[in-house]
Every structure is written in C-alpha cells, then in structure tokens.
C-alpha positions as CSV (number, residue, x, y, z in Angstrom):
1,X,14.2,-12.5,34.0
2,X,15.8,-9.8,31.6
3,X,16.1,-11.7,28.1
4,X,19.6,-11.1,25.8
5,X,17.1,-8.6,23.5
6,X,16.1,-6.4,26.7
7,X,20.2,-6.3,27.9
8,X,21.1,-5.0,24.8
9,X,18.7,-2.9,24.2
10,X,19.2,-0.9,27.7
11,X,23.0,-1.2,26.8
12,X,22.7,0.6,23.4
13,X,19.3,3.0,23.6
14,X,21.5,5.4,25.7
15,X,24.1,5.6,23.4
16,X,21.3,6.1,20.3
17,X,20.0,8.6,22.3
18,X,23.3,10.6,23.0
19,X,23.9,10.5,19.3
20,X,20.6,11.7,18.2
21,X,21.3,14.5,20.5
22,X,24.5,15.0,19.2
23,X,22.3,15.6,16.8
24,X,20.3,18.5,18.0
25,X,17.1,16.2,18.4
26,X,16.0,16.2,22.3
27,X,15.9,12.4,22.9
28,X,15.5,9.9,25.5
29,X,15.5,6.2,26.5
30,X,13.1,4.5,28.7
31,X,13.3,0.3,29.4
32,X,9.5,0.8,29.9
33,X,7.0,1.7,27.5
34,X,4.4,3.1,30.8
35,X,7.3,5.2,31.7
36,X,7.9,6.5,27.9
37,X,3.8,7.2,28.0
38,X,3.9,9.3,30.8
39,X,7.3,11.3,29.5
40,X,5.5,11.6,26.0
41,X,2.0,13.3,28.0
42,X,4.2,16.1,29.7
43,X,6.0,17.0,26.8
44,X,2.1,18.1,25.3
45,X,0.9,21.7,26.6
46,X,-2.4,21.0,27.3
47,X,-3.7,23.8,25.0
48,X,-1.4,21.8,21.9
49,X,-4.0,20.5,18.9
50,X,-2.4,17.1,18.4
51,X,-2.1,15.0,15.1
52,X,-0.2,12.1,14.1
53,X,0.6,9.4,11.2
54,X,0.1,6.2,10.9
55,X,2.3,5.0,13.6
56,X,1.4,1.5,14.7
57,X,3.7,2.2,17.7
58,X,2.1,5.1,18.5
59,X,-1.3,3.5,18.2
60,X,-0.5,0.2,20.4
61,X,0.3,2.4,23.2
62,X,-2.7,3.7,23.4
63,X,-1.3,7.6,23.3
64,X,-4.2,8.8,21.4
65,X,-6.7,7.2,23.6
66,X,-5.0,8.8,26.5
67,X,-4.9,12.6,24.8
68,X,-8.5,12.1,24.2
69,X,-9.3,10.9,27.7
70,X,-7.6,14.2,28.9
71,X,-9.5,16.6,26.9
72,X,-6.8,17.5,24.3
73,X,-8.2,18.5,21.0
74,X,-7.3,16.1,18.4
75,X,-7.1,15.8,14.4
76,X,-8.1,12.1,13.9
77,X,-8.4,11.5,10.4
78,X,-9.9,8.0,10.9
79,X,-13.0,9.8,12.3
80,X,-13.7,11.5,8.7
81,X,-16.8,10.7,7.6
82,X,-15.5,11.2,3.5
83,X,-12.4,10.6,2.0
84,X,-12.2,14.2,1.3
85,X,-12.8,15.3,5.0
86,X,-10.1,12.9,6.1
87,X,-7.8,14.5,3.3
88,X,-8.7,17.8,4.8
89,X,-7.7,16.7,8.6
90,X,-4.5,15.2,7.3
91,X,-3.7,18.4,5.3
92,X,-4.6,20.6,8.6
93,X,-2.6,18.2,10.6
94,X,0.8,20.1,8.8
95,X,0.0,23.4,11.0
96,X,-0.9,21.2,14.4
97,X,1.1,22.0,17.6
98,X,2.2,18.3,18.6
99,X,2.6,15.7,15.9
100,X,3.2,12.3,16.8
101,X,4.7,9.2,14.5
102,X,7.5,6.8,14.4
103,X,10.3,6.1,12.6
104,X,10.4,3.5,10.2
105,X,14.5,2.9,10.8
106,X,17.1,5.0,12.8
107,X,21.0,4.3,12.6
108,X,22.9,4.0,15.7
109,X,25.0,7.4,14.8
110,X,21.1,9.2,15.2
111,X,19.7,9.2,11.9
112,X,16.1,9.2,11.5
113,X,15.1,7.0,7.8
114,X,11.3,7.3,6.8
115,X,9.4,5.8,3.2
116,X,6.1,7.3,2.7
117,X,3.3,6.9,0.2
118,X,1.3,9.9,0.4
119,X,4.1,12.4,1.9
120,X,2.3,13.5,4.8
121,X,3.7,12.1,7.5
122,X,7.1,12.6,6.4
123,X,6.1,16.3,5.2
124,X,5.3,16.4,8.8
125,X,8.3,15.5,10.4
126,X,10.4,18.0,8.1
127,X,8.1,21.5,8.7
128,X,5.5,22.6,10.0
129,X,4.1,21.7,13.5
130,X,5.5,23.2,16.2
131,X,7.0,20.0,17.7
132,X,6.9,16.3,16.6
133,X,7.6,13.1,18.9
134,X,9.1,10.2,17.0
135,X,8.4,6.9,19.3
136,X,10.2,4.2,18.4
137,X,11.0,0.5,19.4
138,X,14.5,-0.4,19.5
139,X,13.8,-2.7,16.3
140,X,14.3,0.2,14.3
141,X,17.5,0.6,15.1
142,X,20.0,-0.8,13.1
143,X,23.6,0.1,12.9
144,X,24.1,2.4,9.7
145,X,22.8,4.8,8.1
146,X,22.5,2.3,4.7
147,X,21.2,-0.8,7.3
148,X,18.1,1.8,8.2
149,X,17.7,2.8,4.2
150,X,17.7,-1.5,3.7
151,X,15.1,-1.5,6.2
152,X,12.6,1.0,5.3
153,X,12.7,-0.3,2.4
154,X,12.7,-4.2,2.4
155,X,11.7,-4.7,6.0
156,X,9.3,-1.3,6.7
157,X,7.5,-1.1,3.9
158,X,6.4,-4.5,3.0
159,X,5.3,-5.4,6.2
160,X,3.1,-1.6,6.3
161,X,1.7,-2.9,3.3
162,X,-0.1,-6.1,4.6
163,X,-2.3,-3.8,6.7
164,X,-3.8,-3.0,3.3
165,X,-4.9,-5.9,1.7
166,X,-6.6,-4.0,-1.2
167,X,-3.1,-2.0,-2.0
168,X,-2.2,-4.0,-5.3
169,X,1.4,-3.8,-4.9
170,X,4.0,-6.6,-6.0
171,X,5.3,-6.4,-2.1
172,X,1.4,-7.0,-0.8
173,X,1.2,-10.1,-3.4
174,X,5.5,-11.6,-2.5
175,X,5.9,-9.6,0.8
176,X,9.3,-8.4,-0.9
177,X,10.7,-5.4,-2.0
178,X,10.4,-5.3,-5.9
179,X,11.4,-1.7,-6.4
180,X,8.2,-0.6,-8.0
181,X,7.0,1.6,-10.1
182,X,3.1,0.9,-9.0
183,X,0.5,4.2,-8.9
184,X,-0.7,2.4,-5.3
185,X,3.2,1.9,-4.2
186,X,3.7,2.8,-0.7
187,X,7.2,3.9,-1.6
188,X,6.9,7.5,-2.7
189,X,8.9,9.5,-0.9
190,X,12.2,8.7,0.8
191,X,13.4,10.8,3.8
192,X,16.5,11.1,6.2
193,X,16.4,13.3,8.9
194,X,20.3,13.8,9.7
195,X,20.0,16.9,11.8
196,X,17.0,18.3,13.7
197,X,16.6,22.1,12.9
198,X,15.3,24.5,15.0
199,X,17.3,22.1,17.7
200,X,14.8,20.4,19.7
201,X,11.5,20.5,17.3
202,X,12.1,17.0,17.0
203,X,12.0,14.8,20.1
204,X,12.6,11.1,19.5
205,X,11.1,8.9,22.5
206,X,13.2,5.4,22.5
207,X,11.4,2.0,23.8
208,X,13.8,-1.2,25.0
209,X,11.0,-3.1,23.2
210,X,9.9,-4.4,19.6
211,X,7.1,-2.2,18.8
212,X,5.4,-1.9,15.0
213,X,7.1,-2.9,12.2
C-alpha cells in the first residue's frame, strides 16, 4: 500500500524537477530508486573516469559497486593507502568526467544548498568535471530557499557529523548546531547552486524516498 510520504512525494518530485529545469539543470523524478540506478548508468559514457563525494545516498545504492562491476575506471579515495594519496585522488577527482554526490537540501523553486568541510565536494559541483549527478531523496527537499539553508545546517550537518566519532565538534558531542568556530568543523564552506551553467552540466536525479541524511 502507497503510504501518505510516497503520495506526496510522487505529487511534488515532478514539480521540483520542472523547477530545477527551469533552472537549466537537466532533472528527473523516478518513484523507484532501481529505476533511478539504471537512468543514473546511461547518463555515464563508458569511457567517463568517475569520482564522487561523500554521498551516503549515493553509496547505499550501490552506484559505485555497479560502475566498478562494469569496468568504468574510478577515483575511489577510500582505496588510498596514505592520507596523502587519498588527498591526491580527491584533488584529481576536480578534472574527472562524471562526478557523483548529493545534495544536502534543495528548495522546491530548484535550488541546490550544500555545507562542506573540506570544499571538495562542493568545489566539485561548481567547476570542473565535465558533468556531475546530484541524487537525492526527497527529504531534502524542503520548501524554501532559507528552509534548505536551516537544514544543511542544523539537520545536514549534525547528523554527517556522527559518522565521525573522532571529529571533536560541539554538534558531534549535543548533536546541535552551535555555530562553530571549531578547526575540525564540518561547516566550512556554504554553497547554493541557483542556476546550473553550461545548462545541463548538472543533472539532479530525484528519489520518492528518504535516502541519507
């Protein structure tokens, strides 16, 4: 039986998508996260190297299991032996063909809100591969633009943080925004994506489902 989430999620992913492409991102919105996988796959030229950030979404689909299975040549930085070799991968991962990530809030009028610690993934997302996929559950979405700033910030980030237990933040220790100052903060760099330029680099892949955080 289709629950009240999944009703209005396939009532209002449409219409998110039609304003992201109102937008000039190319976007879509699938009910089913198998179908999404499979529209995700054909959007990669099999001669693309493929990156990504530290999308939990992207991860619990099992994309990158999939691209490996199929012979596409990868930058994984969580197969760096060093810390240095995995800062190398991330920094080579800014020229890749395909990167993928998600989005850690998007406003219903098709803007895309991102908090990074480290500034790669969001460096990412504004230049430099040829084409980046943003999949994202509908959680993100929220209504405005300041609702998906709110929850970057108090929602997104503190609940990225408790993957890290060793990150000594105040948010790892409450599990609450506390506007920090903190050298291990995961709150460095704020990011809105309003329009996608050149139109199309950006494709956003929407799931009628809660996936990451």
């Amino acid at each position: 039986m289709t629950t009240p989430i999944e009703t209005r999620n396939s009532k209002l992913g449409p219409k998110v998508a039609e304003a992201l492409k109102k937008r000039f991102f190319d976007a879509w919105y699938f009910d089913d996260p198998a179908e999404a996988t499979g529209t995700i796959l054909s959007l990669i030229p099999k001669d693309h190297v493929v990156s990504w950030g530290g999308s939990l979404t992207v991860a619990d689909m099992g994309i990158q299991e999939r691209l490996e299975k199929e012979g596409y040549k990868l930058l994984d930085r969580d197969k760096a032996p060093t810390p240095a070799e995995r800062n190398e991968l991330m920094r080579q991962a800014l020229l890749c063909d395909t990167y993928l990530t998600s989005s850690n809030a998007i406003s219903e009028d098709g803007q895309l809100v991102n908090i990074d610690g480290n500034g790669n993934r969001v460096a990412a997302m504004i230049f430099g591969p040829r084409q980046v996929i943003v999949v994202a559950g509908m959680n993100k979405v929220v209504k405005t633009l300041e609702d998906a700033e709110s929850r970057a910030r108090t929602i997104a980030a503190p609940l990225n943080v408790q993957r890290f237990p060793n990150v000594k933040t105040p948010c790892n220790e409450t599990g609450s925004c506390a506007n920090c100052v903190s050298q291990n903060t995961i709150c460095s760099y704020f990011v809105t994506i309003r329009l996608c330029k050149p139109a199309g680099r950006i494709k956003v892949i929407l799931i009628g489902k809660d996936l990451g955080l």
